[in-house]
C-alpha positions as CSV (number, residue, x, y, z in Angstrom):
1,X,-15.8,-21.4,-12.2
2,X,-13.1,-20.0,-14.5
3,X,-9.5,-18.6,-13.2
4,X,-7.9,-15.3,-14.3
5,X,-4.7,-14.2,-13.6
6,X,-4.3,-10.2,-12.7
7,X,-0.8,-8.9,-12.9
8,X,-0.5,-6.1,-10.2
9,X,1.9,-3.8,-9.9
10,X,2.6,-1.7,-7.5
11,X,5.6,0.9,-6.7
12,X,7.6,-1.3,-4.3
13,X,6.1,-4.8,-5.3
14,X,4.4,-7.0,-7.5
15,X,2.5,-10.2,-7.6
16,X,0.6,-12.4,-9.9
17,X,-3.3,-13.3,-8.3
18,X,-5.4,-15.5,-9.5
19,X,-9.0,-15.1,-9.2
20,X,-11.6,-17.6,-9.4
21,X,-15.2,-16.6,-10.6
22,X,-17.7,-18.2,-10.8
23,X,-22.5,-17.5,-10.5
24,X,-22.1,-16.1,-6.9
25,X,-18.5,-16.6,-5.7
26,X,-15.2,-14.7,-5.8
27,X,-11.9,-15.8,-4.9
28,X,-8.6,-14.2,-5.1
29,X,-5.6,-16.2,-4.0
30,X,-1.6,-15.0,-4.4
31,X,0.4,-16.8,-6.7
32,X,3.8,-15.3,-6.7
33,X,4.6,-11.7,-5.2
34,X,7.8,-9.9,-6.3
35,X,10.1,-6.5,-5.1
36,X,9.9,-3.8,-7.2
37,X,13.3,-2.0,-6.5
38,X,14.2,1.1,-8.7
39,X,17.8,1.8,-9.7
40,X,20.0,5.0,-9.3
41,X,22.1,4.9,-12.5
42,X,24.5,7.9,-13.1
43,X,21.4,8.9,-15.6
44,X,18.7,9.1,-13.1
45,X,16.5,7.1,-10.9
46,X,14.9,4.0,-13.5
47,X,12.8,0.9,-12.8
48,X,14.0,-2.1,-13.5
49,X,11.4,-3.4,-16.1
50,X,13.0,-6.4,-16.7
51,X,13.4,-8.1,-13.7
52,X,9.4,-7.2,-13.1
53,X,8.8,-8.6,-16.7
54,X,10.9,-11.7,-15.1
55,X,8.6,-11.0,-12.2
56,X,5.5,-11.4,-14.2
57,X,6.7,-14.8,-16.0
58,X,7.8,-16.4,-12.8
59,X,3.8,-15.6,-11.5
60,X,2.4,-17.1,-15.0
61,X,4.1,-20.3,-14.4
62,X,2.7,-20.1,-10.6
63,X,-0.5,-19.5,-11.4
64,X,-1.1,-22.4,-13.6
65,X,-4.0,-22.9,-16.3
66,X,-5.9,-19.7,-16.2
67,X,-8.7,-18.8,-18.7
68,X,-7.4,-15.1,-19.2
69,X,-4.4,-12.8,-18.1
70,X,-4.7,-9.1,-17.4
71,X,-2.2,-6.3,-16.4
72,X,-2.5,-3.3,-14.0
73,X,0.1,-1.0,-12.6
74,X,1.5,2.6,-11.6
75,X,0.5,5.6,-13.7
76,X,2.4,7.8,-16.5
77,X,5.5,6.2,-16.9
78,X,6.4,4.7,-20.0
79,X,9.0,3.2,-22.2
80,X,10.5,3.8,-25.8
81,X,10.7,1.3,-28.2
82,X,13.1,1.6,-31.7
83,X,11.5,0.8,-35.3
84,X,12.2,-2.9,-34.5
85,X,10.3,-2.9,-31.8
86,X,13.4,-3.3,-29.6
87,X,13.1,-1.2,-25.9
88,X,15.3,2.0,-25.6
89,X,16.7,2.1,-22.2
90,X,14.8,1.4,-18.8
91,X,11.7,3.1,-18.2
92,X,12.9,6.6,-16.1
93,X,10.6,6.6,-12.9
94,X,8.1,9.7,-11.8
95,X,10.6,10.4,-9.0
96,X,13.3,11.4,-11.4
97,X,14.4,14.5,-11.3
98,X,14.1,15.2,-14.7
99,X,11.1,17.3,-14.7
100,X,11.9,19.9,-12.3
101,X,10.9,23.2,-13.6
102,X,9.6,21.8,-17.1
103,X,5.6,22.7,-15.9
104,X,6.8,26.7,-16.3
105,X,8.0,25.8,-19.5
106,X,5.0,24.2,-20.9
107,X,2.4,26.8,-19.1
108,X,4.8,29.7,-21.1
109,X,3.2,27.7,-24.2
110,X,-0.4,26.2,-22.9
111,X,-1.2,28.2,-20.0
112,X,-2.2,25.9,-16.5
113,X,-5.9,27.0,-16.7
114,X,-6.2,26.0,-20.2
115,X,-4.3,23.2,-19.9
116,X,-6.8,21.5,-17.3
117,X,-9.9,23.4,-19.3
118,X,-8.6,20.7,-22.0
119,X,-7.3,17.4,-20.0
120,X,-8.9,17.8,-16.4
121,X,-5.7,16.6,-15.0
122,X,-4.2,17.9,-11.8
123,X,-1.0,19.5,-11.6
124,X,2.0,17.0,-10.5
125,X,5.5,17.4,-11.8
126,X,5.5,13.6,-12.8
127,X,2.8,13.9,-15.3
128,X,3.5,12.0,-18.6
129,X,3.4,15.6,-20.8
130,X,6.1,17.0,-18.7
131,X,8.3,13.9,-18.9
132,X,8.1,13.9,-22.5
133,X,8.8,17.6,-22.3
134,X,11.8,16.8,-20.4
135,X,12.9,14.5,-23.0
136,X,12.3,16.5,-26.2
137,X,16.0,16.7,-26.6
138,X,17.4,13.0,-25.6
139,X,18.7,10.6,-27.9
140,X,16.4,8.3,-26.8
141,X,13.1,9.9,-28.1
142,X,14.7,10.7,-31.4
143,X,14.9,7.8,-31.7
144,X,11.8,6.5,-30.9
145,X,8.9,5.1,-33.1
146,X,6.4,3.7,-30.4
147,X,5.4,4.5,-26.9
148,X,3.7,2.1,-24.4
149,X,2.8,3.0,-20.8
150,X,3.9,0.1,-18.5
151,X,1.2,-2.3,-18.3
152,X,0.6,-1.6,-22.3
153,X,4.8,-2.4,-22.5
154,X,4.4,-5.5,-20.7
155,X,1.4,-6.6,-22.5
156,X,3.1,-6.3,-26.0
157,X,6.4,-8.5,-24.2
158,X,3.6,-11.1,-23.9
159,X,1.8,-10.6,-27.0
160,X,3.1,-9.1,-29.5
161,X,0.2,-6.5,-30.0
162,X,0.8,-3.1,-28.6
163,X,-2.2,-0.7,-27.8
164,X,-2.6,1.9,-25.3
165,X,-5.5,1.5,-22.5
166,X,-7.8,4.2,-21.9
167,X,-8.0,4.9,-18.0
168,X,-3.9,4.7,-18.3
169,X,-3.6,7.3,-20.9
170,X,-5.9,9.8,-18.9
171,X,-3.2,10.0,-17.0
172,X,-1.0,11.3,-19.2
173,X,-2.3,15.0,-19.6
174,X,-3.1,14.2,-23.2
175,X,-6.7,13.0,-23.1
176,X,-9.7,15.0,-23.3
177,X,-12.0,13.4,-20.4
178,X,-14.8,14.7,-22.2
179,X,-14.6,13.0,-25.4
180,X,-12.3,10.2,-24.0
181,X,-10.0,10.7,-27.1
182,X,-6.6,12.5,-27.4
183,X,-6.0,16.2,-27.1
184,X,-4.7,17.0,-30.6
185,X,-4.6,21.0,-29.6
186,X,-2.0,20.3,-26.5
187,X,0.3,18.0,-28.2
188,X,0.2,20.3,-31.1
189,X,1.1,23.2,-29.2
190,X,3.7,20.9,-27.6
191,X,5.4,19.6,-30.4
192,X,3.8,16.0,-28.7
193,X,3.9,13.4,-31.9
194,X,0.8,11.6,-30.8
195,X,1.7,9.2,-33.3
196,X,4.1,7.7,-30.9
197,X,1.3,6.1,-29.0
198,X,-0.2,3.0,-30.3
199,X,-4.0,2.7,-31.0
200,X,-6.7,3.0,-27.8
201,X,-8.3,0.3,-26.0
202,X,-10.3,0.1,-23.5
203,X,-11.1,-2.4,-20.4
204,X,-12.7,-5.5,-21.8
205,X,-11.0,-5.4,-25.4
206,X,-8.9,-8.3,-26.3
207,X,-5.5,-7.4,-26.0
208,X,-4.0,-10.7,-28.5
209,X,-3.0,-14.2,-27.3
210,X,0.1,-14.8,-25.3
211,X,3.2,-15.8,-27.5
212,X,4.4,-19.2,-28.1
213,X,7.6,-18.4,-26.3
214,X,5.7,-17.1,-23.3
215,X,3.1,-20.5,-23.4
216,X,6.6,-22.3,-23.5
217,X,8.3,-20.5,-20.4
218,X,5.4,-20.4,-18.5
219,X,4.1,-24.0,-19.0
220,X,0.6,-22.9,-20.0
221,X,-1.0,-24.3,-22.9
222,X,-2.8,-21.9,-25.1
223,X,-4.8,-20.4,-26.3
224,X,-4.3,-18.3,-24.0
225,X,-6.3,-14.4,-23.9
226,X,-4.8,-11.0,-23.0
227,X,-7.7,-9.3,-21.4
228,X,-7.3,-5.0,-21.5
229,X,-8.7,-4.1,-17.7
230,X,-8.2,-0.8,-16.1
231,X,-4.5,-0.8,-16.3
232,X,-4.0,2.4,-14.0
233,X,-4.1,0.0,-10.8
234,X,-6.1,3.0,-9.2
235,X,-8.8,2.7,-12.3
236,X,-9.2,-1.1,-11.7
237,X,-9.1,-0.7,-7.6
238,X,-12.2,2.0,-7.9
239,X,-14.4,-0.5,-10.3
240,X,-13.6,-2.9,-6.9
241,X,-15.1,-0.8,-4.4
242,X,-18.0,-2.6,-2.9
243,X,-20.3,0.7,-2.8
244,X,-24.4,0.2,-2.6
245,X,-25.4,3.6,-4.8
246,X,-23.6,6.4,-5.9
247,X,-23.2,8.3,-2.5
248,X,-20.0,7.2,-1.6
249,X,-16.2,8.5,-1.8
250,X,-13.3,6.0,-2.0
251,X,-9.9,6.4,-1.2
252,X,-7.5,4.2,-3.1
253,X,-4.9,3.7,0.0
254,X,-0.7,2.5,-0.5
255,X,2.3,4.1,-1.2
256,X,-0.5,7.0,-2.9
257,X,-3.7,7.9,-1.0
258,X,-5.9,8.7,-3.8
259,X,-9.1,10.0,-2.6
260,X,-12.3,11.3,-4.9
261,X,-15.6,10.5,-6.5
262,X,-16.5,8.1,-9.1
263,X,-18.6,10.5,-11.5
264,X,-20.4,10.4,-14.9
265,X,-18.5,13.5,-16.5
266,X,-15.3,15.8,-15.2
267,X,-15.2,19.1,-13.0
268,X,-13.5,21.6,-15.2
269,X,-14.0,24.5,-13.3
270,X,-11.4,27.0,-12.2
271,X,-12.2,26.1,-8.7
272,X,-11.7,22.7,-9.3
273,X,-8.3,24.0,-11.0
274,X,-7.1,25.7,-7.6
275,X,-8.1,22.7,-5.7
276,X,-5.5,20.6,-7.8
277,X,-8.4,17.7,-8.4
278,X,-8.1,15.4,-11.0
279,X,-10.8,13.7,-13.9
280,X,-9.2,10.8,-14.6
281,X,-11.3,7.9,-16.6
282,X,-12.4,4.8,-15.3
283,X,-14.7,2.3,-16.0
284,X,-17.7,2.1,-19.0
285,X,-16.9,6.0,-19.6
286,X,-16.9,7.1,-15.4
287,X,-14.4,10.3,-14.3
288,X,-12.2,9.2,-11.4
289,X,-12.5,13.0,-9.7
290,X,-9.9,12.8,-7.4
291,X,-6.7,14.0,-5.4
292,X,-3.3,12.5,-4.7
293,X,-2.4,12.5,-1.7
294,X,1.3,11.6,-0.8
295,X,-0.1,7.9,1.6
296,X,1.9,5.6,3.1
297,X,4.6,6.4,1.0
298,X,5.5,8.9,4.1
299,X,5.3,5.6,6.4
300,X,7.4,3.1,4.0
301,X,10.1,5.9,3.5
302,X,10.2,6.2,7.4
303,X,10.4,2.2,8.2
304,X,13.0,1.6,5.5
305,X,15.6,4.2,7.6
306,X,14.3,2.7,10.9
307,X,15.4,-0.4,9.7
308,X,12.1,-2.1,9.3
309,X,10.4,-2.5,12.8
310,X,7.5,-4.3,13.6
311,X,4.8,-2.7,12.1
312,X,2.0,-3.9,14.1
313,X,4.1,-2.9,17.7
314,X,4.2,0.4,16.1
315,X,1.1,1.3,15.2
316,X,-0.2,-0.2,18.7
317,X,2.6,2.9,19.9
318,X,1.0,5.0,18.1
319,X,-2.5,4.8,19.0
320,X,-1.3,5.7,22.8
321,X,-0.1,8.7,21.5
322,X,-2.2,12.2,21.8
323,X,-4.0,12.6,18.7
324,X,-3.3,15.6,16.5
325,X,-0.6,17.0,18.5
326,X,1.4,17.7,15.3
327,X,0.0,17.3,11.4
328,X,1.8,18.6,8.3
329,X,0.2,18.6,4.7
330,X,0.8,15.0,3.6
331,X,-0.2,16.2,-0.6
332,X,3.1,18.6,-0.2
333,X,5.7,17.8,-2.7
334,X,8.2,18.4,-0.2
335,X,7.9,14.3,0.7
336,X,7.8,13.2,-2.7
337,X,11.4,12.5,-3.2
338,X,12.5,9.8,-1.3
339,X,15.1,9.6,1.6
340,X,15.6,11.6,5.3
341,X,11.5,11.4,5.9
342,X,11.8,11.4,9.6
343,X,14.0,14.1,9.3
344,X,11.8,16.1,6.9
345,X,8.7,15.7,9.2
346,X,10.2,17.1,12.1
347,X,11.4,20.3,10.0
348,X,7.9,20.5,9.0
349,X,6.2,20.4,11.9
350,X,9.0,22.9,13.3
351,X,8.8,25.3,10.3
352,X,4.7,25.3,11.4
353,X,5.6,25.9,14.9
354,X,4.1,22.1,16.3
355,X,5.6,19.9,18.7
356,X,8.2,18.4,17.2
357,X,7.6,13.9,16.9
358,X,10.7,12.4,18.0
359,X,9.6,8.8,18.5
360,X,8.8,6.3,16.2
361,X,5.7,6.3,17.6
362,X,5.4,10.3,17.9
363,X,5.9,10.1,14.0
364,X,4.0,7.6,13.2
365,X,1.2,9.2,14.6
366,X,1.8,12.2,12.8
367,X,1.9,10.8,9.7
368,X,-1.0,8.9,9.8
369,X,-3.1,12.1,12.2
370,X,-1.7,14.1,8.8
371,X,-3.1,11.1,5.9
372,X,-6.7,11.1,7.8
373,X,-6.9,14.9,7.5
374,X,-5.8,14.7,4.1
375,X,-8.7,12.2,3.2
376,X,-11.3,14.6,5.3
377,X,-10.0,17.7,3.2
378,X,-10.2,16.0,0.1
379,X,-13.8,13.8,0.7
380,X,-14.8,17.4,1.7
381,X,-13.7,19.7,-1.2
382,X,-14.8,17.0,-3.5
383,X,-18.1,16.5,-2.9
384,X,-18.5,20.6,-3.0
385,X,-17.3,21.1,-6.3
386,X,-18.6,18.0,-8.0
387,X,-22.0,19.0,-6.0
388,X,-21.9,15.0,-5.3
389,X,-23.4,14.2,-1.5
390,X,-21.3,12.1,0.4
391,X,-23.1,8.8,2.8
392,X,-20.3,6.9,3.1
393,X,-16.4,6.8,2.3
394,X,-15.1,3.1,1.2
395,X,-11.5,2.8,2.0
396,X,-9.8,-0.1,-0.4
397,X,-6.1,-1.1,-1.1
398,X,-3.0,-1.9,1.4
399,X,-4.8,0.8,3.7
400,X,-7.7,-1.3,4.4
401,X,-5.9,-3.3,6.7
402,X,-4.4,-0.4,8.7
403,X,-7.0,-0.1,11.4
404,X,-5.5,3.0,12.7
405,X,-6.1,5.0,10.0
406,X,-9.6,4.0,9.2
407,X,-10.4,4.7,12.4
408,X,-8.8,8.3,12.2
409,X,-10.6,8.8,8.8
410,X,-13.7,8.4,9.7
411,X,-13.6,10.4,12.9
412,X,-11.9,13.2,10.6
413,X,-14.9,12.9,8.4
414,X,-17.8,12.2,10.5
415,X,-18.8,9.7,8.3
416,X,-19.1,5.5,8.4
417,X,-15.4,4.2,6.9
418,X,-16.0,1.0,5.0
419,X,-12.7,-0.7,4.9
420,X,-12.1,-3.4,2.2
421,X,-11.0,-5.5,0.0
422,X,-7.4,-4.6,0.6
423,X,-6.5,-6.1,-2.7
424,X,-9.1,-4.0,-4.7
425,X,-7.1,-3.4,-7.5
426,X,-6.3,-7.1,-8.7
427,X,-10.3,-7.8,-8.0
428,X,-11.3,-4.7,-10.2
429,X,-9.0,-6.3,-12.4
430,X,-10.3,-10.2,-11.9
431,X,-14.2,-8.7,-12.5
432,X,-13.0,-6.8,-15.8
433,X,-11.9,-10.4,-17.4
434,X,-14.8,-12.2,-16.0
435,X,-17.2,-9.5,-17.5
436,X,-15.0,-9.3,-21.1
437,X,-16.0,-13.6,-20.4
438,X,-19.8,-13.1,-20.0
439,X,-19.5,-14.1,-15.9
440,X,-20.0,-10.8,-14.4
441,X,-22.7,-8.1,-15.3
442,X,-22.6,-3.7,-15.4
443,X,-20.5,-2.2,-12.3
444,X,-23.4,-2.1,-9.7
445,X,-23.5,-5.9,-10.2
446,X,-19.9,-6.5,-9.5
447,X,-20.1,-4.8,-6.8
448,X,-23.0,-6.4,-5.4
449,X,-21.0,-9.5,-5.6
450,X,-17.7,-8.5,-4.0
451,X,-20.4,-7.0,-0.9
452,X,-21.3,-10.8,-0.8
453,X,-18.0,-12.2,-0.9
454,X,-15.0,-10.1,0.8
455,X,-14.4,-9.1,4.1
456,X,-15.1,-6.2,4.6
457,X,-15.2,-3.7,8.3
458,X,-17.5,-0.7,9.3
459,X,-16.1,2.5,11.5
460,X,-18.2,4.6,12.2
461,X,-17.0,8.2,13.6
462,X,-16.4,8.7,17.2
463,X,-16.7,12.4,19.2
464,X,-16.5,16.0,17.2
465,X,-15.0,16.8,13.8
466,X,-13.8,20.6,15.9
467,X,-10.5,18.9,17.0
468,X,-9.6,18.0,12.9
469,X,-11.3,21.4,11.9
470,X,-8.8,22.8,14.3
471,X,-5.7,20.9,12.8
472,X,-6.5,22.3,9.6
473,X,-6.9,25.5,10.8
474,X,-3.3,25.1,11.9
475,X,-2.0,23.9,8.7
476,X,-3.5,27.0,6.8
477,X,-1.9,29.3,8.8
């Protein structure tokens, strides 16, 4: 067997895994797990990449001697390095505020439609493009010679070698999901210096050798490999779903529900447009053709005012509680900001004329009533405009373990919810090193073996789909 550790990072925590591969076995064990907090400087809301780079170190020397090291995390934020290769400032996080009312700005130029004719990315106001938009006048990116996304920053820390990894930059709005390349006509129009970002990899490509000072901090001895994985944690939690075939949907569940198709090339239809779905790129050339969907972020936001209750007394509440009595529309951008959620779910339900939740329970419910019909609406709308049938949907990530809403999913779709590996996205990332290392074969393969070797649960959809048809009827009003 051989041992690889996956850096993970998510948008509240991280943590170092180690996973051990070996002919038919696969085994992933925590080595060191981490809080990702955000700061609110006078500037704007920022992350705090250097206690996570801290984070990161403190999980090497946990993990011990590993054979390879690879790096996953959040989407389209990045940071700015100077011609020294010295970092500008903390990375600003997609929840700024920065980029309010910069998407009119830059559909005046590259109008929306041909905008996702060229990139196949969905509209969100976080998007990598508009960021940059919003910065075209700092000091900062005057200043700037090199960009790096945040698992392609933290590799170079490590390194030395800076690159940028394919199913990353896809989210950007600056890659062509067709070719798989950069879209020179946008960031022309844009006034984008493409030259910014450093050369393309993709998952499997060596990434360079950790430092000497990192092999000295960490007590491993080197050689030690750099392995580029799917670095958008979504990208390497999709090439982890234990799927038998291509008729399946996944949703990628945490603080984001993201829920789609894994295809072999994007929907770039108008319709697909309207629909706000996304062609993002995954593994050996796939489109990830999904939707964001706003997940338990609505949960976490509400627990952290509550005061952190027991999580497992409330869900137990909130399965007692009549279902559907009040949904809202859980992809609204209303919820993305952080703060009041409780508060801004009741106004929601009371602006659409529901009941109004008042109980922990009574909201909890709604929330997670609101993510299942999300996931149905999606799953649905997906497989008609990717004319992809749909057997099965595979629910993987934090999610998985949230027996509640699997349940509610798969009685919202009327289809079997397979519910597992809850820490997809450091597997996806585990297999991708154990492939680059001649252990694991083509995607159907891994798959076959994380089937074997994870837990994983069946639902299978109980009474009519009329009741959810009938929520959404509500919420369309």
């Amino acid at each position: 067997m051989k041992s690889y550790a996956a850096v993970d990072l998510g948008a509240s925590s991280g943590r170092v895994m180690v996973g051990r591969v070996g002919p038919d076995s696969l085994e992933l064990t925590e080595a060191h797990r981490f809080p990702n907090r955000p700061v609110r400087t006078p500037e704007g809301l920022r992350w705090d990449i250097l206690s996570l780079y801290a984070g990161v170190l403190d999980g090497l020397r946990a993990a011990g001697p590993v054979d390879s090291v690879g790096i996953d995390s959040w989407a389209v934020d990045y940071g700015l390095l100077d011609a020294d290769g010295a970092l500008l400032g903390n990375p600003v996080h997609y929840r700024d505020t920065r980029t309010q009312g910069v998407a009119e700005k830059v559909w005046a130029t590259v109008p929306a439609a041909e905008l996702y004719a060229a990139t196949g990315l969905q509209y969100a106001p976080f998007n990598t493009l508009y960021q940059l938009v919003a910065a075209r006048s700092s000091a900062q990116l005057a200043h700037a010679k090199r960009l790096l996304l945040i698992p392609d920053l933290l590799t170079y820390w490590l390194t030395g070698e800076a690159g940028t990894e394919l199913t990353n930059a896809s989210t950007t709005q600056l890659i062509d999901p067709r070719t798989g390349d950069w879209s020179y006509d946008v960031a022309a129009r844009l006034g984008i210096d493409l030259d910014l970002f450093a050369p393309l990899r993709r998952p499997g490509d060596p990434a360079g050798l950790l430092r000497p000072g990192v092999l000295e901090e960490t007590g491993l001895t080197g050689p030690v490999p750099v392995t580029t994985v799917g670095s958008h944690d979504t990208a390497s939690a999709v090439a982890a779903v234990p799927a038998v075939g291509e008729r399946f949907a996944y949703i990628c569940t945490g603080t984001w529900s993201l829920a789609g198709l894994e295809l072999a090339a994007p929907v770039l239809s108008e319709a697909s447009r309207a629909a706000n779905f996304t062609n993002e790129l995954g593994l050996d050339g796939t489109v990830r053709y999904l939707r964001n969907i706003m997940g338990l972020w609505l949960l976490q936001e509400c627990l952290r005012e509550w005061g952190g209750p027991d999580l497992g007394e409330l869900l137990s509440a909130a399965a007692e509680v009549p279902a559907l009595r009040s949904v809202v529309d859980a992809g609204d951008a209303e919820f993305l900001a952080p703060g009041r959620m409780p508060a801004r779910i009741a106004d929601a339900c009371r602006a659409s004329g529901q009941p109004v939740p008042r109980s922990h329970a009574e909201i909890t419910r709604c929330i997670l009533d609101s993510l299942a019909l999300a996931h149905r609406r999606a799953v649905f709308q997906a497989r008609e405009l990717a004319d992809h049938p749909v057997d099965v949907v595979h629910i993987v990530g934090g999610g998985a373990r949230n027996a509640l809403l699997c349940r509610l999913t798969a009685d919202a779709c009327g289809l079997p919810v397979v519910a597992g590996p809850p820490e997809a996205a450091a597997l996806g990332n585990v297999l991708v090193q154990a492939r680059a290392n001649g252990q694991a074969g083509d995607r159907t393969e891994m798959r076959r073996l994380l089937a074997r070797t994870q837990r994983l649960t069946r639902y299978e959809p109980q009474g009519s789909t009329a009741a959810w048809q009938a929520a959404e009827n509500r919420l369309s009003r």
